[in-house]
C-alpha positions as CSV (number, residue, x, y, z in Angstrom):
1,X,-7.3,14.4,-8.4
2,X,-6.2,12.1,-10.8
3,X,-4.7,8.8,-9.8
4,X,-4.0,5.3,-11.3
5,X,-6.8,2.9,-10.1
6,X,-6.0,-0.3,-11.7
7,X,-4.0,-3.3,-10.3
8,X,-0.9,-2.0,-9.2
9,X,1.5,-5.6,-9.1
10,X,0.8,-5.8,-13.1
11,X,3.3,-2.8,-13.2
12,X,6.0,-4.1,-11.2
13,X,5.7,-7.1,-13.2
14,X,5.6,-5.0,-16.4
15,X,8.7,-3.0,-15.0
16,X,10.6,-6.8,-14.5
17,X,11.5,-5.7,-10.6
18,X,9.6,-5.0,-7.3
19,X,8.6,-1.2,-7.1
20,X,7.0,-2.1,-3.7
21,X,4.0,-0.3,-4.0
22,X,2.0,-3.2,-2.0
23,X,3.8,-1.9,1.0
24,X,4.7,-5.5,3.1
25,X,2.8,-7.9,0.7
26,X,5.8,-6.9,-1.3
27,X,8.2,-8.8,0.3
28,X,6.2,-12.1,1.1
29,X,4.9,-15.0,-1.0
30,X,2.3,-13.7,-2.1
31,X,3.8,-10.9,-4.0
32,X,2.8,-11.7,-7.7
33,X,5.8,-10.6,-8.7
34,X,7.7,-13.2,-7.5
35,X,5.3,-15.8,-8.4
36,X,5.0,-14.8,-11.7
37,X,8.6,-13.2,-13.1
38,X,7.3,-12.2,-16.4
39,X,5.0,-9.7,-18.1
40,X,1.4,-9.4,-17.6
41,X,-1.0,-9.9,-20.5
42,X,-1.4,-13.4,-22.5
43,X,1.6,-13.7,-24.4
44,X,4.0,-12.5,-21.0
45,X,5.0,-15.7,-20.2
46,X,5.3,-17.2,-23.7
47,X,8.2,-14.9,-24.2
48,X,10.4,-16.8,-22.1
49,X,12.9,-14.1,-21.3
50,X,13.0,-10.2,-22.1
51,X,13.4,-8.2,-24.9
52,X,16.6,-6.4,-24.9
53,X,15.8,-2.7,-25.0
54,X,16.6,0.5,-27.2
55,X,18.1,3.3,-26.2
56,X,14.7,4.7,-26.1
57,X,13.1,1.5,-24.6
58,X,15.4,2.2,-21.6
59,X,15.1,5.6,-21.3
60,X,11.0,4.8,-21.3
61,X,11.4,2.4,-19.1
62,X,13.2,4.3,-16.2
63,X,10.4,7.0,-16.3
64,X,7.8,4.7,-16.0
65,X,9.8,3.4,-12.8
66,X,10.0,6.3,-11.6
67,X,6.4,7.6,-12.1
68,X,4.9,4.5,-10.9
69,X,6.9,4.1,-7.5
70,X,5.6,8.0,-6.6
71,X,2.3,7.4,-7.5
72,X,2.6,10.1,-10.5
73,X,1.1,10.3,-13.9
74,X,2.5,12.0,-16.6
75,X,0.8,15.3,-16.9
76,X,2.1,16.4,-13.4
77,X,5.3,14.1,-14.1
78,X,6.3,16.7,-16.8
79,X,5.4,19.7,-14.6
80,X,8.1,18.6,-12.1
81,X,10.8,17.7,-14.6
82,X,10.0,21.3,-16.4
83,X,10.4,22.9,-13.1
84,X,13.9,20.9,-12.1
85,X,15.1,22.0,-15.7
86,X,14.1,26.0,-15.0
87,X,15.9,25.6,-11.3
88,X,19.7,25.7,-10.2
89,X,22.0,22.5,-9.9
90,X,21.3,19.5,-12.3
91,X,17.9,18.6,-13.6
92,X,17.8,15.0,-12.9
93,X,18.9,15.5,-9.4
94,X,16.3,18.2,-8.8
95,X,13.3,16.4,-10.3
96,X,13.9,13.2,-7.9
97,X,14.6,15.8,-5.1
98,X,11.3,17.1,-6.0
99,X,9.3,14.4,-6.0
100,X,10.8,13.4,-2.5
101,X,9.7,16.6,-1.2
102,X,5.9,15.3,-1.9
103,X,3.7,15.2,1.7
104,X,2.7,11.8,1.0
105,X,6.4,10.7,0.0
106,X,7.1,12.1,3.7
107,X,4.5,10.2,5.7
108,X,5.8,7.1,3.6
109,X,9.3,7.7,4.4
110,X,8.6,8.1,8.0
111,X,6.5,4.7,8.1
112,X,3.5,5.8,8.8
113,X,2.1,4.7,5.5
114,X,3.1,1.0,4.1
115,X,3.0,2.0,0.6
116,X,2.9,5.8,-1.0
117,X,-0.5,4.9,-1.8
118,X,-1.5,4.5,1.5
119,X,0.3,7.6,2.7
120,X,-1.7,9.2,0.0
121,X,-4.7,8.3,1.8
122,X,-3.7,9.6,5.4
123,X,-2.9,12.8,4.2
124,X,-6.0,12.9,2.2
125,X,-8.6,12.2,5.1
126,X,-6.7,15.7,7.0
127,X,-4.5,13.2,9.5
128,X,-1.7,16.0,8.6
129,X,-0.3,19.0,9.6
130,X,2.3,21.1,8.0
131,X,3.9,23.9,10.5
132,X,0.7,23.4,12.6
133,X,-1.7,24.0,9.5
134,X,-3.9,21.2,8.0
135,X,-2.7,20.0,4.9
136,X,-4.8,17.9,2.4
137,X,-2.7,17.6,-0.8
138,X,-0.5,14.7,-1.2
139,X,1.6,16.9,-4.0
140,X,2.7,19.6,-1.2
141,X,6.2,19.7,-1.3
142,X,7.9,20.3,2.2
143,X,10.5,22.9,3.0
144,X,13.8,22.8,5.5
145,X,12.9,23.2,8.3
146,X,9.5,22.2,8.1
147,X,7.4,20.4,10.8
148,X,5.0,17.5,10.0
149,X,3.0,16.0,12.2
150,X,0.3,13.4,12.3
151,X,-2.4,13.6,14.3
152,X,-5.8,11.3,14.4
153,X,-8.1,9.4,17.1
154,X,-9.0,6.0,18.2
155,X,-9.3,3.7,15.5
156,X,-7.1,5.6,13.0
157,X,-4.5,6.1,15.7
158,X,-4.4,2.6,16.2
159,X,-4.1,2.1,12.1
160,X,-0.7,4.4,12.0
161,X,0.9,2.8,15.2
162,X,-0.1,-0.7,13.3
163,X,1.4,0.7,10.1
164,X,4.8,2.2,12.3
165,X,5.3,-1.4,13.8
166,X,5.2,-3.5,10.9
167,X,7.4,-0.7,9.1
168,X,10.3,-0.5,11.9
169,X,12.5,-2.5,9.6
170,X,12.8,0.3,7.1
171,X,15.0,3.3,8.3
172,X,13.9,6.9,8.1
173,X,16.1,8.6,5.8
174,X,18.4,10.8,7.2
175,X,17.1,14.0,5.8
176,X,14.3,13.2,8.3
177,X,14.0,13.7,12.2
178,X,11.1,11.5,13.1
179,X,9.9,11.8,17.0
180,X,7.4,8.4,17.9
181,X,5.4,10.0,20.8
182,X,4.0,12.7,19.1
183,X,4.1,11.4,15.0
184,X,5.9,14.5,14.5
185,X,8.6,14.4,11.4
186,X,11.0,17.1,11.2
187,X,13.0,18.6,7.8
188,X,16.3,18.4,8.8
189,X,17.3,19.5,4.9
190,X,16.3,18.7,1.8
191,X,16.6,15.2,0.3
192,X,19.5,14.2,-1.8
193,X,20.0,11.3,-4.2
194,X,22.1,9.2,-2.0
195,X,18.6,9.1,0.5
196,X,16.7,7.5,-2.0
197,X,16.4,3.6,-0.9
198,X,16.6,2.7,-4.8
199,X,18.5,2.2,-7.8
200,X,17.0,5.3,-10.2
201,X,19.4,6.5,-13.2
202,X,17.7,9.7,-13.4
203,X,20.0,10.6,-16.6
204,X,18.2,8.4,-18.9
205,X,14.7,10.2,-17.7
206,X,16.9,13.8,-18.6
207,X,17.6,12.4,-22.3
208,X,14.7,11.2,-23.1
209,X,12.7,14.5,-22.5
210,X,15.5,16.9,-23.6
211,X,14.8,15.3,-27.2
């Protein structure tokens, strides 16, 4: 499964704003992207302030955003934006519906994972269940109706229940029904655009591959 493996603050940095994929080190000091407000590499800082972008440059730019705050690379990033184009209702809606839908997007969402990255993990080492069957793959995308639960022992257990309390301040969205006791999520209905916790114009991601 191919995943990015380098330093993951360099592309928040890159982007110019917090994608938060640090999980809580996001929002303290030590977040590099506070400290340093500027592109990596040697000549970030020198610039002084951005560029202003092309039409292009910000349609790029949004589908890097949104690629890097899922966790997705480009291969499988144009998989799910041909598959919103081929299904009803409009394409740049579906695609972000889509990649909420992921497993690992779920256990994130519920806050059971600090970053995507880390929910990536959970579901990875079989800590999930989907409608009472293991499921392994981050990518699986989750139906109405649909029943997750987390289940794991001892040291792991004590991991998620670490993970839920430093996470309480971020609110399950309300496509979710999320039950403590048990780690058990429920699909109350599929995500829409208003449930996403951040500022994506999924348009300019529509123009840029419809040329």
């Amino acid at each position: 499964m191919a995943r990015y493996i380098d330093a993951v603050c360099r592309l928040c940095r890159r982007q110019g704003e917090k994608l938060f994929l640090k999980g809580t080190k996001c929002n303290t000091e030590k977040c590099p992207a506070g400290k340093r407000a500027y592109a990596p590499g040697q000549h970030g800082e020198g610039k002084g302030k951005r560029q202003k972008l092309s039409n292009y440059g910000l349609q790029l730019r949004e589908k890097q955003k949104v690629k890097r705050t899922y966790g997705v690379l480009e291969k499988q990033f144009r998989k799910y934006f041909k598959l919103a184009s081929r299904s009803k209702g409009v394409t740049g809606k579906v695609l972000l519906q889509l990649l909420e839908r992921r497993l690992d997007n779920v256990i994130f969402r519920i806050g059971l994972g600090l970053s995507r990255s880390q929910a990536r993990q959970i579901v990875r080492h079989n800590f999930v269940f989907v409608n009472a069957k293991r499921v392994n793959i981050p990518s699986f995308l989750i139906e109405k109706d649909d029943i997750v639960q987390v289940k794991a022992k001892d040291k792991a257990l004590t991991k998620l229940k670490d993970n839920l309390e430093l996470s309480k301040d971020r609110s399950v969205p309300g496509w979710l029904e999320f039950k403590v006791g048990d780690l058990t999520a429920r699909v109350l209905r599929l995500p829409e655009k208003e449930d996403i916790q951040q500022n994506i114009q999924e348009q300019l991601i529509v123009e840029l591959y419809s040329k």
